[in-house]
KOLGUBA-726351 format. One line per 2 residues: their letters; for each residue x, y, z of C-alpha. Coordinates in steps of 0.2 Angstrom, whole numbers, plus 2048, in hexadecimal, padded with zeros to 3 digits. Example, Ala and Ser with C-alpha at 12.3 -4.5 7.8 and 13.67 -1.06 7.14 Angstrom:
<recs>
as> 83E 7EA 827; 844 7FB 824
</recs>
This chain:
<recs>
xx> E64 E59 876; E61 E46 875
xx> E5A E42 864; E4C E38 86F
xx> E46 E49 878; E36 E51 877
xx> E36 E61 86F; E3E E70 87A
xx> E3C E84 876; E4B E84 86D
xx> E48 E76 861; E35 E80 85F
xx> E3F E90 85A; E4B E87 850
xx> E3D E7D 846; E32 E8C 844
xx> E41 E97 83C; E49 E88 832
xx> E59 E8F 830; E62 E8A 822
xx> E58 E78 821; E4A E80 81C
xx> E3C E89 812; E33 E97 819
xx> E22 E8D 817; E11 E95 81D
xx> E01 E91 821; DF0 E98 828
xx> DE2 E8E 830; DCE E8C 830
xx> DC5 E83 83B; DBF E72 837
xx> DAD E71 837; DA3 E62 842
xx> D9C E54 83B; D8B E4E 83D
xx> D79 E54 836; D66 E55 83E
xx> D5B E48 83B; D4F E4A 82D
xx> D3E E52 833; D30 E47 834
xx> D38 E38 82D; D3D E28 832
xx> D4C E27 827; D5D E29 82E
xx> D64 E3A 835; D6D E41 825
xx> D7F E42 826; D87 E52 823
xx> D9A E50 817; DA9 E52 822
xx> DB3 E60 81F; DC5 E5B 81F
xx> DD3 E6B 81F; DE2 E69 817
xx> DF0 E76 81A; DFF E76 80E
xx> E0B E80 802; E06 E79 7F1
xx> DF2 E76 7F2; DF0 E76 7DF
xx> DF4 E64 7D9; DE7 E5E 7E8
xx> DD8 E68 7E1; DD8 E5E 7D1
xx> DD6 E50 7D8; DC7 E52 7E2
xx> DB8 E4E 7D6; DBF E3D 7D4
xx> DC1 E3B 7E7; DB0 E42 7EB
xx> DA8 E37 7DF; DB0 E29 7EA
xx> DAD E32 7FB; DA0 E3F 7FB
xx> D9D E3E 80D; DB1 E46 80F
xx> DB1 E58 809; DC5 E5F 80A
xx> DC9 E71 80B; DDB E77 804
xx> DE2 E84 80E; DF0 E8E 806
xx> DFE E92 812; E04 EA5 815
xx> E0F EAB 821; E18 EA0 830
xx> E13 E90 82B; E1F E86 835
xx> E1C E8F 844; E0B E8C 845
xx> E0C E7C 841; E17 E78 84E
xx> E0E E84 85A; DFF E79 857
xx> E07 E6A 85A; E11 E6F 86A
xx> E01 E78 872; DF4 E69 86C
xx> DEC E78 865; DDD E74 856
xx> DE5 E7A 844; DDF E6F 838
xx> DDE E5A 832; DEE E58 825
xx> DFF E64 823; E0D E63 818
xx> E1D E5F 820; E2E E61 819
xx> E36 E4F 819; E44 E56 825
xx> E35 E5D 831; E2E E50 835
xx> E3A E48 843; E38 E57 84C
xx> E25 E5C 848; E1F E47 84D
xx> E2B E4A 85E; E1E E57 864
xx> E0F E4A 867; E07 E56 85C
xx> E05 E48 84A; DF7 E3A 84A
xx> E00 E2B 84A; DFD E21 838
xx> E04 E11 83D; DF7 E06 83C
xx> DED E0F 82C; E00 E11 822
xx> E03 DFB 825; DF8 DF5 818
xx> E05 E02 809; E16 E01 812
xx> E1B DF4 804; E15 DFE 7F7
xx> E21 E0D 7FB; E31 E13 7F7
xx> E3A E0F 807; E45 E1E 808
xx> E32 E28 805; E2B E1E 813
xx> E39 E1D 821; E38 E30 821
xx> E26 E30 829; E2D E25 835
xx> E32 E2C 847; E36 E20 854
xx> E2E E11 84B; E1D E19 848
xx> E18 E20 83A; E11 E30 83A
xx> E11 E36 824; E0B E33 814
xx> E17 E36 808; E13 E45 7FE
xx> E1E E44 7EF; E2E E3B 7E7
xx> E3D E43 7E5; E49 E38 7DA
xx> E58 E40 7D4; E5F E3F 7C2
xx> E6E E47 7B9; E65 E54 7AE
xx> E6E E5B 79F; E6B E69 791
xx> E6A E5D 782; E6F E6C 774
xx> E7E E72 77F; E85 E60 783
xx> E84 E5B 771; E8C E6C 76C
xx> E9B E68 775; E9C E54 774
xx> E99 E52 784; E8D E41 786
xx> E85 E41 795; E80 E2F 795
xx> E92 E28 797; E94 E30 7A8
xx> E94 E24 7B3; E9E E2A 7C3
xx> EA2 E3A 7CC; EB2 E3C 7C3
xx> EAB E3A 7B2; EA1 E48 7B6
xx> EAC E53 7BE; EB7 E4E 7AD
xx> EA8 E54 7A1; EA7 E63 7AA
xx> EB9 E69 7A8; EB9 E63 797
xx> EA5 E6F 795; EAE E7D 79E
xx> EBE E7D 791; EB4 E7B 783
xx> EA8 E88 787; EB7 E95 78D
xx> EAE E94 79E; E9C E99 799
xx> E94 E85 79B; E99 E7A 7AA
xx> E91 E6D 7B5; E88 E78 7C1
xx> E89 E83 7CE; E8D E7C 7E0
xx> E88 E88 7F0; E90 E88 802
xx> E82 E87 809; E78 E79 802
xx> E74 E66 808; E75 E62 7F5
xx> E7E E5C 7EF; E88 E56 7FC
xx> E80 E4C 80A; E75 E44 7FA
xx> E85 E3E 7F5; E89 E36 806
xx> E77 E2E 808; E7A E27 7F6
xx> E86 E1F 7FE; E7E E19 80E
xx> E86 E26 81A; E7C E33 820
xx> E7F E40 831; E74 E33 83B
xx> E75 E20 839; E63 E18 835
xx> E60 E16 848; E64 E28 84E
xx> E71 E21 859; E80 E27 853
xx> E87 E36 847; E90 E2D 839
xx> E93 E40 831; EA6 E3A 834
xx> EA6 E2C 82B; EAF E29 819
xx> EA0 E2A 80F; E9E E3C 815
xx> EAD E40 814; EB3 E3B 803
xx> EA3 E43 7FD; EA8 E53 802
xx> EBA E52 7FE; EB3 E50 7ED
xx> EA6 E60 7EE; EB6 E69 7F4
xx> EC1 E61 7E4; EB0 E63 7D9
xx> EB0 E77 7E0; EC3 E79 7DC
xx> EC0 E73 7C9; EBB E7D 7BB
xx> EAD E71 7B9; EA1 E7C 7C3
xx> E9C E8D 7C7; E9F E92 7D8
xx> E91 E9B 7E8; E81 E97 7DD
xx> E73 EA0 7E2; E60 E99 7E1
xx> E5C EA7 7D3; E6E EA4 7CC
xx> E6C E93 7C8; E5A E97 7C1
xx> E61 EA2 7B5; E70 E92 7B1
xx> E64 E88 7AD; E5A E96 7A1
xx> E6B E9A 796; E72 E89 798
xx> E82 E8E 7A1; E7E E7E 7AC
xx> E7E E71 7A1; E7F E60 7AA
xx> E7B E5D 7BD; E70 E53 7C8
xx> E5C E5A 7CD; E4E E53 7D6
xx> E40 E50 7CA; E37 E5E 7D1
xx> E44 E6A 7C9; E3C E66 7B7
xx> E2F E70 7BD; E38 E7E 7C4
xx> E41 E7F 7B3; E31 E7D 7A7
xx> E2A E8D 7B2; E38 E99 7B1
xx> E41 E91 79F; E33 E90 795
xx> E3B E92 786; E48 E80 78B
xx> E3B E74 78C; E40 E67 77F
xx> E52 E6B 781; E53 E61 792
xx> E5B E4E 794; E5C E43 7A3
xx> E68 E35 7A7; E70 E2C 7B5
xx> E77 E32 7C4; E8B E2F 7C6
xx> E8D E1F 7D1; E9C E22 7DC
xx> EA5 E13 7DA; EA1 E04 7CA
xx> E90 DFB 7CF; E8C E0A 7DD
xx> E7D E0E 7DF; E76 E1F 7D2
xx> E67 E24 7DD; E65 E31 7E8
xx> E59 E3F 7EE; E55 E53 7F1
xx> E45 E59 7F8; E36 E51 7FD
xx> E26 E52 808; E1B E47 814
xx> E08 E4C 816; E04 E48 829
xx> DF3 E48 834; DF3 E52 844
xx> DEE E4B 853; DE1 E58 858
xx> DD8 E52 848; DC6 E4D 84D
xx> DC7 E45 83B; DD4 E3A 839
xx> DCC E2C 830; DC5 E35 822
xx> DD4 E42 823; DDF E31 81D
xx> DD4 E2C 812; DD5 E3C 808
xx> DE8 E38 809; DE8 E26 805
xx> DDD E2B 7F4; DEA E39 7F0
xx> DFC E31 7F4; DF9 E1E 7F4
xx> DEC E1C 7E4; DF0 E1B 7D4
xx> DE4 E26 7CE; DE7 E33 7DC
xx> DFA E33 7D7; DF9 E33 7C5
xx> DEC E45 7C8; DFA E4D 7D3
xx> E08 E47 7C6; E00 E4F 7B8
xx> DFA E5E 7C0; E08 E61 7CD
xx> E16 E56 7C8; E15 E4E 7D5
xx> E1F E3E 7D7; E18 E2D 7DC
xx> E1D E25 7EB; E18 E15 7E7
xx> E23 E03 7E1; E16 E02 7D5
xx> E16 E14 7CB; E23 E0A 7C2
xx> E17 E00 7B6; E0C E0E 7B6
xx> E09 E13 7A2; E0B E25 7A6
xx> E1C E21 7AC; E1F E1B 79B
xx> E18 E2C 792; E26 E37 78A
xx> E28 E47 791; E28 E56 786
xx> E36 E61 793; E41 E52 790
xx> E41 E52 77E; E35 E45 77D
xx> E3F E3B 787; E36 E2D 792
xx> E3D E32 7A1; E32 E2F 7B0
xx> E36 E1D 7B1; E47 E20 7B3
xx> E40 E2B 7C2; E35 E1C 7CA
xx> E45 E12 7C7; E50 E1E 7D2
xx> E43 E20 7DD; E41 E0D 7E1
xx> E56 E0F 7E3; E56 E1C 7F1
xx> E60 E15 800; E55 E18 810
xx> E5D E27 81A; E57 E31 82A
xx> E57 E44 82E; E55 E43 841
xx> E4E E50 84E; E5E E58 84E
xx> E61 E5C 83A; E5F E6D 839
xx> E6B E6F 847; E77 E65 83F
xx> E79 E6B 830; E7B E7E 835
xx> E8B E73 83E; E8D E6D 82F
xx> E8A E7C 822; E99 E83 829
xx> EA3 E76 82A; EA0 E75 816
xx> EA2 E83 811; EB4 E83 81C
xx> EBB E75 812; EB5 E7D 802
xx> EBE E8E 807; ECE E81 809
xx> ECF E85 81C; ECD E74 822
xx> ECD E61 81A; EBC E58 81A
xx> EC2 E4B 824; EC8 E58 833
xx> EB8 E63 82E; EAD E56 831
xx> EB4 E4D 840; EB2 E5E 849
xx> EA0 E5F 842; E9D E4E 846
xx> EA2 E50 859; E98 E60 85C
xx> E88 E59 856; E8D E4A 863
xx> E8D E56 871; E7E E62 86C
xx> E73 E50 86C; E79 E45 875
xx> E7F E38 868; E8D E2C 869
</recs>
């Protein structure tokens, strides 16, 4: 499949299931009600103008409803309804979009959806209305609702990483987080935890199956399975490939446990048996909901750089908010977005209410980025955040990602199981996803 193709059958099925991309998202629909009004009877004045009712179909509606007094008070001629999603989300998105079918004006799409989802026709392109901010965000935030040099996203939220660390356990083993400063050095505090402990405290817990920390690693880097121009697969490449050598070295080591689950590494964090490892932002959240009782006990620091003067920032995660094309509202549908993502008053309301991340060069000099934060033991850790997020080399996903990595998921967890090298492993990999798309 060339990366430049429309969207076939099998890309559709693909998308819709996710595979191991993705999340099993889901959405339903309500139909978006007309503009217009009658004209006032017996009078001269103007016809009246009745609101338009903008629809807005996502997984996480709650952080949007709080803003919406401030942004009626500025627009009370744009009414926005939040749909919550339910079942098959994903496949009626992309049904929508693939049919030209009415579903509604904004959707949440996945970071590594969108490629695929804008390939359709099926997203308004936001070229033109997105110029006037393109210097004001992140770059790594804007390339990705970019698809063949037209934007087609709003960047929904940051998703800087940082090396969290259990301040009670590190301190309780004279392990100072703060002095790591490369892979080794971590991997070196780790076996150091894990003897001290008898076992019971390491890094982390690293899975076969997951992106992360792996291909984070090579984007910190400036590697990546596709270069920036969706040419060529550079998955092959030594970036990659001493980044998974080390996972493989790092999965060897006492310093981690080994096949984390989801709810596994939940409970890690909970009993502090993961002690020291890198997280999106968005994890805080995750943490404070299901380890009440550890808020305060949490630190943050720099990533490992992987060699002196490297860079320290990467990212996991992330979201794009996108106007379909069908949208007889497309104007005011933006305007709803540009309030919410690209004002400071829209993203300090879905920082505080949804934690959020700003998207924005900006955020940085924001005061509420220099608040302490009560999960981080008071620590003033969001600037630290805007910092990484500023840092965040620019990679791409590509049409083809979800494909790719199910080549690549297997070609991980072979090296892990010691079965193949990394640089064998991915040489293979590399070439298969060459002739399923028609790269060089």
């Amino acid at each position: 499949m060339s990366m430049q193709q429309k969207v076939t059958r099998r890309d559709f099925l693909r998308t819709a299931g996710l595979g191991t991309a993705g999340l099993a998202l889901a959405a339903c629909a309500a139909p978006v009600a007309p503009a217009g009004g009658d004209a006032a009877a017996d009078s001269g004045a103007a016809p009246a103008q009745e609101p338009v009712n903008v629809t807005l179909i996502s997984w996480w509606n709650h952080p949007f409803r709080d803003l919406l007094p401030a942004f009626n008070d500025l627009h009370p001629d744009i009414q926005v309804e939040f749909i919550d999603s339910g079942t098959g989300y994903s496949e009626k998105v992309m049904t929508a979009m693939v049919s030209g079918s009415e579903l509604t004006d904004i959707v949440g799409s996945q970071d590594y959806n969108l490629p695929l989802w804008a390939a359709t026709g099926g997203m308004a392109d936001l070229t033109d209305l997105m110029a006037p901010h393109e210097d004001r965000i992140v770059p790594y935030k804007l390339n990705h609702g970019v698809h063949d040099g037209k934007n087609y996203g709003v960047p929904w939220d940051g998703s800087p990483c940082l090396l969290y660390y259990r301040r009670d356990i590190t301190e309780q083993f004279g392990i100072d987080p703060s002095a790591i400063s490369s892979n080794d050095d971590w991997m070196a505090a780790g076996e150091e935890l894990s003897a001290a402990s008898d076992g019971e405290h390491r890094l982390w817990g690293i899975t076969k199956d997951n992106y992360f920390p792996w291909l984070s690693w090579t984007w910190q880097r400036g590697g990546g399975i596709y270069d920036l121009q969706l040419q060529n697969v550079i998955v092959d490449q030594s970036d990659a490939v001493e980044s998974l050598a080390f996972l493989k070295t790092l999965w060897d080591s006492s310093a981690v446990f080994q096949d984390f689950s989801w709810d596994i590494g939940l409970a890690s964090y909970k009993d502090g048996s993961s002690a020291v490892f890198p997280g999106a932002i968005w994890l805080a959240g995750i943490i404070e909901g299901n380890a009440p009782e550890t808020v305060g006990l949490w630190g943050v620091t720099q990533l490992p750089a992987w060699m002196e003067g490297g860079s320290r920032a990467f990212t996991w995660g992330g979201s794009q908010l996108c106007i379909l094309e069908t949208s007889k509202h497309k104007l005011e549908a933006f305007t709803f977005l540009e309030y919410s993502q690209l004002s400071q008053e829209g993203q300090e309301v879905l920082w505080t209410s949804g934690a959020l991340f700003p998207v924005l060069h900006e955020a940085l000099d924001w005061p509420i980025m220099n608040e302490p934060v009560e999960f981080y033991g008071g620590q003033v850790a969001l600037t630290m955040y805007a910092e990484v997020n500023s840092a965040v080399q620019p990679f791409v996903w590509g049409e083809g990602w979800s494909e790719a990595w199910d080549i690549l998921v297997l070609a991980q967890g072979q090296v892990l199981d010691g079965e193949i090298g990394a640089e064998e492993a991915l040489a293979a990999a590399a070439q298969e996803i060459r002739d399923l798309q028609g790269l060089a």
